[in-house]
Structures are given as C-alpha cells and as structure tokens.
C-alpha positions as a LaTeX table, in Angstrom:
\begin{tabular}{lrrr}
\hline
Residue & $x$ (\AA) & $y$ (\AA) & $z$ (\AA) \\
\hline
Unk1 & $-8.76$ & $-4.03$ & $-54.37$ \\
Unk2 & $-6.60$ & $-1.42$ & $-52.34$ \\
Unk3 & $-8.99$ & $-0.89$ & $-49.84$ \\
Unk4 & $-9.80$ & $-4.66$ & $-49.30$ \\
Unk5 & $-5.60$ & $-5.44$ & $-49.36$ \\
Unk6 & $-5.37$ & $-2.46$ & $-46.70$ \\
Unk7 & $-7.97$ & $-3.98$ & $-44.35$ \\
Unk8 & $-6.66$ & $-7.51$ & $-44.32$ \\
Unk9 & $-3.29$ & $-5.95$ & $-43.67$ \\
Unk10 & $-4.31$ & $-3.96$ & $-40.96$ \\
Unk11 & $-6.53$ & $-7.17$ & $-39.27$ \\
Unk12 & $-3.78$ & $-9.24$ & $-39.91$ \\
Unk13 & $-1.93$ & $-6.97$ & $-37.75$ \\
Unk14 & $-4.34$ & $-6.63$ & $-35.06$ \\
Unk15 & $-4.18$ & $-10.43$ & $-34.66$ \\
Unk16 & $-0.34$ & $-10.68$ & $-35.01$ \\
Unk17 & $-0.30$ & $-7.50$ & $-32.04$ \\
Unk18 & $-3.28$ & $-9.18$ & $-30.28$ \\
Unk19 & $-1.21$ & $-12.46$ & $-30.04$ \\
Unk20 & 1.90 & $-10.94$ & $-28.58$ \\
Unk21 & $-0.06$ & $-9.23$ & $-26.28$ \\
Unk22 & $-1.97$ & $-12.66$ & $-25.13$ \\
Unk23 & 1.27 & $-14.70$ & $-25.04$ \\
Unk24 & 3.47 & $-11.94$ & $-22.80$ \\
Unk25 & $-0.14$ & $-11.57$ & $-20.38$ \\
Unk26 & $-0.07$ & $-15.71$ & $-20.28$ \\
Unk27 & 3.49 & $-15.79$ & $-19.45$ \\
Unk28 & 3.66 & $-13.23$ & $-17.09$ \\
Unk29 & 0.49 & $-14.67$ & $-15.09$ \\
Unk30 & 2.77 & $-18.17$ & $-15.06$ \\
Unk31 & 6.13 & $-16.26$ & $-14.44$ \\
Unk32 & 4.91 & $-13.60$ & $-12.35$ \\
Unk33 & 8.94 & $-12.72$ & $-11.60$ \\
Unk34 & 9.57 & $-11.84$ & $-15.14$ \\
Unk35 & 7.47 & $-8.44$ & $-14.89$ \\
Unk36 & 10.09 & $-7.16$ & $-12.38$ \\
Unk37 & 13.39 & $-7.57$ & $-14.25$ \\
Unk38 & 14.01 & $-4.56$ & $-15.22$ \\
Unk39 & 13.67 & $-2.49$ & $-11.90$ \\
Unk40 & 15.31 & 0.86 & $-10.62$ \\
Unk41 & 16.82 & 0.54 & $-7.26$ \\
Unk42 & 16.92 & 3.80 & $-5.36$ \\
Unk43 & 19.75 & 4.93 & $-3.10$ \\
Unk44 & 19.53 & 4.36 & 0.07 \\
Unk45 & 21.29 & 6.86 & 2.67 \\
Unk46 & 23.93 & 6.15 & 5.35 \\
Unk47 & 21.91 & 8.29 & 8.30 \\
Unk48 & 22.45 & 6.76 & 11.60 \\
Unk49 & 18.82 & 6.16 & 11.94 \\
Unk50 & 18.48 & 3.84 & 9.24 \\
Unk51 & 17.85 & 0.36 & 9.41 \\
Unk52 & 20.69 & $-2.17$ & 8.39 \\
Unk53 & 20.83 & $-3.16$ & 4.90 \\
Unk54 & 22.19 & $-6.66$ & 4.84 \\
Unk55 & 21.01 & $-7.89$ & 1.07 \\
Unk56 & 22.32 & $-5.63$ & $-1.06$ \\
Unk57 & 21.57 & $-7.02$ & $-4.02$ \\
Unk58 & 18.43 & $-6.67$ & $-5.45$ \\
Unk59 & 16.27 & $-9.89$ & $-5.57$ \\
Unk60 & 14.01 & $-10.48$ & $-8.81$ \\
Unk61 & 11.64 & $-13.21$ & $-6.99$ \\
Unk62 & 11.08 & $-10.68$ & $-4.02$ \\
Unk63 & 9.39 & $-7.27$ & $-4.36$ \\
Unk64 & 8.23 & $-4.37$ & $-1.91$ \\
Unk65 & 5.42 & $-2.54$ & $-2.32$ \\
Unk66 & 4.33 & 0.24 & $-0.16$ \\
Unk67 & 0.35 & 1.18 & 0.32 \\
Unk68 & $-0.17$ & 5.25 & 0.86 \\
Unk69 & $-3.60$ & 6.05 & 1.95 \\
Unk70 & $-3.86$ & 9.87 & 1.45 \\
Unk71 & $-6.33$ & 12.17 & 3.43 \\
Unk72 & $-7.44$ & 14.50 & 0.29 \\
Unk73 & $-9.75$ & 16.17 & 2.06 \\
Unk74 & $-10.67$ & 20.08 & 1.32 \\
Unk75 & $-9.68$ & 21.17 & 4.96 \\
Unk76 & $-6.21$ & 19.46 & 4.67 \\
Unk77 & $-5.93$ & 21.94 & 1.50 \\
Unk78 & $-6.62$ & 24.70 & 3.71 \\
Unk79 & $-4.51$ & 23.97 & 6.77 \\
Unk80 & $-1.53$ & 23.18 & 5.37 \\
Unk81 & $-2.00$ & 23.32 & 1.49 \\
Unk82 & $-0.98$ & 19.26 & 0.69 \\
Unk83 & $-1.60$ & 16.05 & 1.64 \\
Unk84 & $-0.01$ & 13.68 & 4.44 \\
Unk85 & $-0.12$ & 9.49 & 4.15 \\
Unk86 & $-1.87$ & 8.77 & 7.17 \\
Unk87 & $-1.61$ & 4.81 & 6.26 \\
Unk88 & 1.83 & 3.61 & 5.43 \\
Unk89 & 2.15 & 0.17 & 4.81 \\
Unk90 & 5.23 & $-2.15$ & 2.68 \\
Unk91 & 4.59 & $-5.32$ & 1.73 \\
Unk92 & 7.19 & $-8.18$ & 1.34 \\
Unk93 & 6.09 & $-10.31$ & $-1.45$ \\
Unk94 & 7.58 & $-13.41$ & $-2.95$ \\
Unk95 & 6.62 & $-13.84$ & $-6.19$ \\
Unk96 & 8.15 & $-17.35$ & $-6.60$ \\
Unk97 & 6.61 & $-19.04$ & $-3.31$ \\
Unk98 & 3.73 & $-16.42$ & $-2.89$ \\
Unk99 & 4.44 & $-15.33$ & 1.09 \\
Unk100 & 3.44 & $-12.17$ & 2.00 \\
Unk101 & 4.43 & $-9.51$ & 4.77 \\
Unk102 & 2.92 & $-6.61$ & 6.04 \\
Unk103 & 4.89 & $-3.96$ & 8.24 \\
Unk104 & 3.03 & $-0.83$ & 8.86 \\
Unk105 & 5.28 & 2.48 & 9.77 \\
Unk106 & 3.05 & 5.01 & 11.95 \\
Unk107 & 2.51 & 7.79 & 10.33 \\
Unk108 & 4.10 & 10.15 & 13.66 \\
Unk109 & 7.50 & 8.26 & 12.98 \\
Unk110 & 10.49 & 10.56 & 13.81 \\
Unk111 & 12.70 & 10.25 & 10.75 \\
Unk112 & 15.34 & 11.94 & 8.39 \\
Unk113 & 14.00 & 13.23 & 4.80 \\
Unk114 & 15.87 & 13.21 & 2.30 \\
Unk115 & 17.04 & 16.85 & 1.31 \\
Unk116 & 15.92 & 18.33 & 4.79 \\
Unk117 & 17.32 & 19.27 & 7.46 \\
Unk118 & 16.63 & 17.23 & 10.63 \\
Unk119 & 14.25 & 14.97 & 11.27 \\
Unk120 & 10.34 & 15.00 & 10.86 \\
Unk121 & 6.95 & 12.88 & 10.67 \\
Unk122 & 7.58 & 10.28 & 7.92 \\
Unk123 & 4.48 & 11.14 & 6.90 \\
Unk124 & 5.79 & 14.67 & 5.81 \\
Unk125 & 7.62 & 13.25 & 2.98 \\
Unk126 & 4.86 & 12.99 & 0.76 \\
Unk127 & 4.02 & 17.30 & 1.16 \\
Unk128 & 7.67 & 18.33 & 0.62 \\
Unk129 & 8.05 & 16.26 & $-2.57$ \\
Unk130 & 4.88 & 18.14 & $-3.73$ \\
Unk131 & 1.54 & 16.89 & $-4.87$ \\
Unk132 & 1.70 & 13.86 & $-7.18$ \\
Unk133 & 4.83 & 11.97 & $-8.81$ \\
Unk134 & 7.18 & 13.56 & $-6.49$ \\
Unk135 & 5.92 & 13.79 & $-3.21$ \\
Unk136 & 5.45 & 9.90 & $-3.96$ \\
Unk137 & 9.20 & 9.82 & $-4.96$ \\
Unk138 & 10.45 & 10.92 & $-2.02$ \\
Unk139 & 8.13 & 8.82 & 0.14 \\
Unk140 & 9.55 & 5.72 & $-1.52$ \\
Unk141 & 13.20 & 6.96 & $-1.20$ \\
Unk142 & 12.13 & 8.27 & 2.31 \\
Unk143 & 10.97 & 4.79 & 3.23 \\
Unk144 & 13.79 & 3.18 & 1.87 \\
Unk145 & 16.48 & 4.70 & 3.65 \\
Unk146 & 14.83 & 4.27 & 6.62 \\
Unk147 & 14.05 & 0.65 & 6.35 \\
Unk148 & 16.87 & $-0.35$ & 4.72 \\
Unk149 & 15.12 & $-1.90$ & 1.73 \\
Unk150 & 14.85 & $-1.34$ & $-1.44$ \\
Unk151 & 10.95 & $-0.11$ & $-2.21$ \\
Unk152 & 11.13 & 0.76 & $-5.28$ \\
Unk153 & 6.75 & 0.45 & $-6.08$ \\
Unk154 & 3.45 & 2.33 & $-4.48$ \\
Unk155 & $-0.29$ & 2.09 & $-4.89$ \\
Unk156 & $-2.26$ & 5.09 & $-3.54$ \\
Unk157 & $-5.41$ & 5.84 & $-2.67$ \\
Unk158 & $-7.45$ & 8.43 & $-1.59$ \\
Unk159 & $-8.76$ & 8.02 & 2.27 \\
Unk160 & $-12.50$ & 9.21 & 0.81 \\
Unk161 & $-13.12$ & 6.16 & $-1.28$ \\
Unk162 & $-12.86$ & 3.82 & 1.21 \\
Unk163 & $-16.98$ & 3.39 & 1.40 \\
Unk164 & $-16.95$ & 3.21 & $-2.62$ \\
Unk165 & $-14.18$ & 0.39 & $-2.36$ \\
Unk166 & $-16.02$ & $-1.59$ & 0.60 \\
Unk167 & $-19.30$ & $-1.26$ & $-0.90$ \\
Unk168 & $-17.90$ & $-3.20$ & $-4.17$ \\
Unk169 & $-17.03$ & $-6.00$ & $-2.51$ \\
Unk170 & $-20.34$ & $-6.45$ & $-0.42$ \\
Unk171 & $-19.07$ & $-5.19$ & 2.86 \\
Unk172 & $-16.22$ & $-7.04$ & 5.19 \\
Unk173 & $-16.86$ & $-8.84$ & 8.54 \\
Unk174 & $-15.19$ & $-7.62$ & 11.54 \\
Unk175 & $-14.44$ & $-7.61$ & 15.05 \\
Unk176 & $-14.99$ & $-4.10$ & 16.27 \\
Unk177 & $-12.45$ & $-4.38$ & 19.68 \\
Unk178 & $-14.30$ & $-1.40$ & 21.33 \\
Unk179 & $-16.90$ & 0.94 & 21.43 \\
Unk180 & $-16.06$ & 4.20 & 18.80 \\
Unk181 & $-18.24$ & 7.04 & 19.62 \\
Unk182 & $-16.55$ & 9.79 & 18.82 \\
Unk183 & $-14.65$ & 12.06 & 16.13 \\
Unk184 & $-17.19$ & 10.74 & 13.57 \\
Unk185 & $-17.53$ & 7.05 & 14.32 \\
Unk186 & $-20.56$ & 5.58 & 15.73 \\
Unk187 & $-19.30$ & 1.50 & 16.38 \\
Unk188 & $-20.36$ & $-0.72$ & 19.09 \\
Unk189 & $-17.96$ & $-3.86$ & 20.13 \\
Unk190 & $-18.16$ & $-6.54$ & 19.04 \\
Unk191 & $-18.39$ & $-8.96$ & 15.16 \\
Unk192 & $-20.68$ & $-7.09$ & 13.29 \\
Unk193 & $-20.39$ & $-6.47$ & 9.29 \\
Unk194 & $-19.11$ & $-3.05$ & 8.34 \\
Unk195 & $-20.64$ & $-1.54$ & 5.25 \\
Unk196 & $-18.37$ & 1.34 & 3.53 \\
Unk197 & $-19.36$ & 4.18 & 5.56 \\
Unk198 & $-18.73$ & 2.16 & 8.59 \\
Unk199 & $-15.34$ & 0.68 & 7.43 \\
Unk200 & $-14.39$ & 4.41 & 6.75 \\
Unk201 & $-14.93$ & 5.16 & 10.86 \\
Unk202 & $-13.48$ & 1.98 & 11.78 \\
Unk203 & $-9.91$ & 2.78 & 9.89 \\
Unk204 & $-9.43$ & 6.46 & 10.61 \\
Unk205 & $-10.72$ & 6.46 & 14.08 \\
Unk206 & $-7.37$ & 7.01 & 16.86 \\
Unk207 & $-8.90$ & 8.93 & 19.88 \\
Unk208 & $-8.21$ & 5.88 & 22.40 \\
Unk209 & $-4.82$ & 5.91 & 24.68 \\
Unk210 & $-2.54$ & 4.31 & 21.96 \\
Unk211 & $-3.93$ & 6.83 & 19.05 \\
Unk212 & $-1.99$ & 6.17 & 15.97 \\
Unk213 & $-0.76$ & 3.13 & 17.24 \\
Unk214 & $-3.69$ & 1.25 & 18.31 \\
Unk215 & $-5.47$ & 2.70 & 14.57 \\
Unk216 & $-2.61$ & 1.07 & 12.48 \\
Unk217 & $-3.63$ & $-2.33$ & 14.28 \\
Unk218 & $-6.59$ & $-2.35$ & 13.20 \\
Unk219 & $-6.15$ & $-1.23$ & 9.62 \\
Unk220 & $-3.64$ & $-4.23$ & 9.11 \\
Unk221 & $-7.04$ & $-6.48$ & 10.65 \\
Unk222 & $-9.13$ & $-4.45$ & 8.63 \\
Unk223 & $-7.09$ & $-5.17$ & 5.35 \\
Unk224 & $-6.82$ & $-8.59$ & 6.09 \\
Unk225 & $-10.73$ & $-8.79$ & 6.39 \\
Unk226 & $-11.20$ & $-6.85$ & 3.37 \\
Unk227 & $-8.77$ & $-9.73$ & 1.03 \\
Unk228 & $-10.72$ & $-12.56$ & 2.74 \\
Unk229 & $-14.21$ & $-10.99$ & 1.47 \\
Unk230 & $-12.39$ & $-10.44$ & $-1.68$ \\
Unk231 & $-11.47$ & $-14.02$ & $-2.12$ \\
Unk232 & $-14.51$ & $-15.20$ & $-1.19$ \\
Unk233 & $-16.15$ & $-13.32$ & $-4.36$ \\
Unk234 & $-13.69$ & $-14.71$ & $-6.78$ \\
Unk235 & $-16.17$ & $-16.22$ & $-8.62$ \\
Unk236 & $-18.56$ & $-13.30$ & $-8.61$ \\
Unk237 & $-17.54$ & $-10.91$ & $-11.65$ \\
Unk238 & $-20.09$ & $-8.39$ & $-10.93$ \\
Unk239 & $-18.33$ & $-7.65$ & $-7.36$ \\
Unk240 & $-14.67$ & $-7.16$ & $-9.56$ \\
Unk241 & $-16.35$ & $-4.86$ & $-12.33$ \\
Unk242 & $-17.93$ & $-2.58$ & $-8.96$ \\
Unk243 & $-14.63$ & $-2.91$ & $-7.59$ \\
Unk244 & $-12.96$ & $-1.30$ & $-10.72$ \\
Unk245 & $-15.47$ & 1.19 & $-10.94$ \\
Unk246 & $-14.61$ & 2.34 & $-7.05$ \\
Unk247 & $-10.55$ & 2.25 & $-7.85$ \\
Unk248 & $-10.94$ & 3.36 & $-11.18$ \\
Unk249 & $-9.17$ & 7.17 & $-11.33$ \\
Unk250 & $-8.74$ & 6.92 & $-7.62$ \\
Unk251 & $-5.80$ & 4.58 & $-7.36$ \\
Unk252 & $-1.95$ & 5.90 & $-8.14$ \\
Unk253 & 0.84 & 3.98 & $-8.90$ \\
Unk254 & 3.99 & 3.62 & $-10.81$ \\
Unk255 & 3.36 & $-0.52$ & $-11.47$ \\
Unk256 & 2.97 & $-0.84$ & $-15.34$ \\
Unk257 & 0.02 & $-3.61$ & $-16.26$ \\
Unk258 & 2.17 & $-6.60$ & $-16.34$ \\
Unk259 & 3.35 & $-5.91$ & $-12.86$ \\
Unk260 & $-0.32$ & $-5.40$ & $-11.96$ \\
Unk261 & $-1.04$ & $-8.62$ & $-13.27$ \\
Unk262 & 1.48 & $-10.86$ & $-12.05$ \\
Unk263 & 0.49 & $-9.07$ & $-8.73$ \\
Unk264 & $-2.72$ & $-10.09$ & $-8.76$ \\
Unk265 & $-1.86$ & $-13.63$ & $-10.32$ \\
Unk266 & $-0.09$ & $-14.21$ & $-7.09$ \\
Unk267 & $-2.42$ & $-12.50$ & $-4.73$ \\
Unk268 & $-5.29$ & $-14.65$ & $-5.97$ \\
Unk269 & $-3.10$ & $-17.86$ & $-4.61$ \\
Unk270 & $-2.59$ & $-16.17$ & $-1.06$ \\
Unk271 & $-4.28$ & $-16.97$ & 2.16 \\
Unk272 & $-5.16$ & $-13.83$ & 4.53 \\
Unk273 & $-4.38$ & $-15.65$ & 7.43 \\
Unk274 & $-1.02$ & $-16.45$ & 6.51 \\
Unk275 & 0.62 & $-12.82$ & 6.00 \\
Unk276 & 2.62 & $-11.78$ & 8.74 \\
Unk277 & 1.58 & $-8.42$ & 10.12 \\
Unk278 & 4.36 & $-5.74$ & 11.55 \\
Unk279 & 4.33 & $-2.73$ & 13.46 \\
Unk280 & 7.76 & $-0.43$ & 13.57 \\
Unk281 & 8.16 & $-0.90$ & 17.10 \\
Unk282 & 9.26 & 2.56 & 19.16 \\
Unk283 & 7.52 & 4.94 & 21.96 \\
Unk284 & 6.08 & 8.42 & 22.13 \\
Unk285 & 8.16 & 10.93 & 22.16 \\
Unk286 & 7.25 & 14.49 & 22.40 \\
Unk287 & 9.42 & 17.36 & 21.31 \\
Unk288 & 8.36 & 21.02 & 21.36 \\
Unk289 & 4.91 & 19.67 & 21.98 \\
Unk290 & 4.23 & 17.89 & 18.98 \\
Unk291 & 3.99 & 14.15 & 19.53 \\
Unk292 & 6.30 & 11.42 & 17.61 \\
Unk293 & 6.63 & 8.08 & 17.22 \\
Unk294 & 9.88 & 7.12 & 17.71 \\
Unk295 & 11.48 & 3.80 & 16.41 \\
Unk296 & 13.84 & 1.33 & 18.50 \\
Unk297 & 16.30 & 0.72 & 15.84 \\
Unk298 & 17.45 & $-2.24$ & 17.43 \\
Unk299 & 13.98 & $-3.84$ & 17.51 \\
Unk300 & 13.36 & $-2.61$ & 14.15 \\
Unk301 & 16.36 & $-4.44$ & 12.48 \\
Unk302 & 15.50 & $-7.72$ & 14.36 \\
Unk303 & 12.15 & $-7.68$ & 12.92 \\
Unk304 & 13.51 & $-6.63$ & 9.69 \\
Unk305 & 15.41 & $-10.23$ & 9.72 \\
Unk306 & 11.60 & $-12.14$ & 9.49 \\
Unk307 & 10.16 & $-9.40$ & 7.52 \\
Unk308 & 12.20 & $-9.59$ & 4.54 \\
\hline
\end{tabular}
C-alpha cells in the first residue's frame, strides 16, 4: 500500500509540475513581454565616443539582442590564443508589435573597452574578457556603452557551423552580387541557391575594395535569406529537428527558455522583408598600420533615432 500511495503521490506531482510548466510556456508564447521583466541593465559609460542615450529607462516591450559569430578556428588559437566576433549584429525587437531592427557594427570599429586603456577593434572585447562568460560580458557592456543602449542578451555561434546550420534548413536562395574567387570561395554572380559550404564562403569572404564593410552587407542579406527559407519550412518538422541538431551545443547564450520562447513566438509572426537593416556608418582609418573602422558619431546617433 506504501509503495502504490508513493507512486500516485509522486504522478500526482508530475502532473501538478507538468501543468505549471504548460500554463507559464502558454502564457509566455501569448505575453511574450512577460519573460523579460526581470532584466539586469548594465552601466553604460560616459566616454566621449559613445552614442547618446536618450531613453533611459528600460522598456519591458522592447529588447536588444546582439548576434556574435565567433571564428573558433585552431589557427586563431595559435596566433593570438582567443577568439575575435567577426559578425556583430543587435537587434531591436518589439515584443508587443513584433518590428524588428538589425544594425550591424564592423568588426574593425575603433572603440573604448571597458577597463583598457585607449581605444581598440570592438571586436577585441570578446579576447580580453577571456574565453566564454566573460569575454561575452564585456562584449555586451562594450556594445552598450558604445551604442548607447541597453543590450543586456547574446546568442553565439561558432563561424564553423554555418554549413551544418544551412544544410538543416535545405539551403537559402541568394543573389551572389559578384564573382568570389578567392581566399577560399569559389561563387559566380548572380541568384543561385547556396548549400552550407557555399553559404560559409559567401559570409566570410571580404577581399573586394570595401572588405569588412562590403562582407557585413551581405551577411545582413544573407540572414535575411536564411529567416525567409526558415519560414517557408514552418510546417516541415523534420527541417526544425535538423536544425536543432546543427545548433545544438554550438549556440551560447545567456536567454533562459522562456525568453527563447517568447523569442521565437514573435519571430514566427515576422516578415524578412520588413526588418530594417543598419550599418554603423564611419570611414577607414589607419593608425600605426593597422586598419579601423571608424564611426561618425553624429551619423550614428541619427540612425540610432529609427533604430531604436
């Protein structure tokens, strides 16, 4: 009788647990805003350089979210012994009337990090915070001060499993803008359909006049690609279980599951061709023979204004 009372108590509880859990997933799919209540909003600095902050208070319906694509590769070990984001993009997303931004920061960006002296390529922030947690840490707080905005989430992924990701979702039609036959790419103009290996060449390749600038253009067309072929397989649950599989122990981020989910419950609503791409706007500038990107502040807080 003890052992029967013990396993009706512990499947009534199972239920009871299963329940809550159903009712808080169902409410935070409707009430996608509620998943983001409780947010930390990091500090952002007072450098002359930064971008003005004119919203200081931090708004529950709107989030930012920055993508880091990291280059793990072995030779970046050897070099210089970390990792650099070579994509940085934040989006803007409403999660009451479901408009999305994009604004992507080139990586060669001349900015001040937090806790160093002088200024440096934003993506250097991600090496001095150190591998993992940290170095994604001070990105965020990097980014924020800045921009001016309060980013306060990341996704990551690794560079490398682009072709897995790609291949999951049954490859992503493009229009290649010119010929890439070089540094690893092998892409003739023109609309053709990129299969992972080729989406891979299309995203990293920079070696045309506007390098770093003319590559973060076409990874905001790539991305938007890649969330039309995604939408178009809604209905196809293989293609979502392949794409788990690809991201699965190759994705970091500090959003819990709820936030995932009411991410995704508003994603799913979202038409590609209505998010608003952005580029920080600047010019080369070369110091000590290293190249930099360097933002026009005043351009940069005027497209701030739509951004946001």
């Amino acid at each position: 009788m003890k052992k029967k009372r013990l396993v009706l108590i512990i499947s009534i509880a199972v239920i009871i647990a299963l329940s809550i859990w159903g009712y808080k997933s169902y409410n935070v799919i409707n009430n996608p805003e509620t998943a983001f209540k409780n947010s930390e909003v990091p500090k952002n600095s007072t450098d002359a350089n930064t971008a003005k902050k004119d919203k200081p208070e931090f708004n529950n319906s709107k989030i930012y979210v920055v993508f880091l694509g990291l280059d793990m590769t072995d030779d970046r070990i050897k070099t210089i012994g970390n990792f650099r984001t070579d994509t940085i993009g934040i989006f803007s997303i409403d999660l009451k009337t479901k408009k999305v931004n994009l604004l992507s920061i080139p990586r060669d960006t001349y900015v001040q990090i937090p806790g160093r002296e002088g200024y440096d390529k934003i993506n250097a922030a991600y090496p001095y915070g150190g591998i993992g947690k940290s170095g994604y840490e001070l990105s965020l707080k990097t980014i924020s001060n800045f921009l001016g905005i309060d980013v306060n989430y990341y996704v990551s992924i690794d560079m490398q499993n682009i072709p897995q990701i790609v291949d999951a979702v049954g490859c992503v039609p493009i229009n290649v803008e010119e010929d890439m036959h070089s540094h690893g790419a092998n892409l003739n103009k023109g609309y053709q359909v990129l299969d992972g290996k080729k989406a891979e060449e299309y995203v990293r390749w920079r070696y045309d006049p506007m390098g770093d600038i003319n590559r973060v253009k076409r990874q905001q067309q790539f991305l938007l690609a890649f969330l039309k072929q995604l939408k178009a397989n809604k209905n196809d649950v293989s293609s979502y279980l392949k794409l788990y599989n690809a991201f699965k122990g190759e994705i970091y981020t500090n959003l819990n599951f709820n936030q995932i989910l009411a991410l995704m419950s508003v994603m799913k609503d979202v038409n590609a061709d209505d998010i608003r791409t952005y580029t920080v706007p600047g010019s080369f500038y070369n110091l000590n023979n290293i190249s930099y990107w360097k933002p026009d502040m005043e351009k940069l807080n005027k497209m701030l204004k739509e951004f946001k």
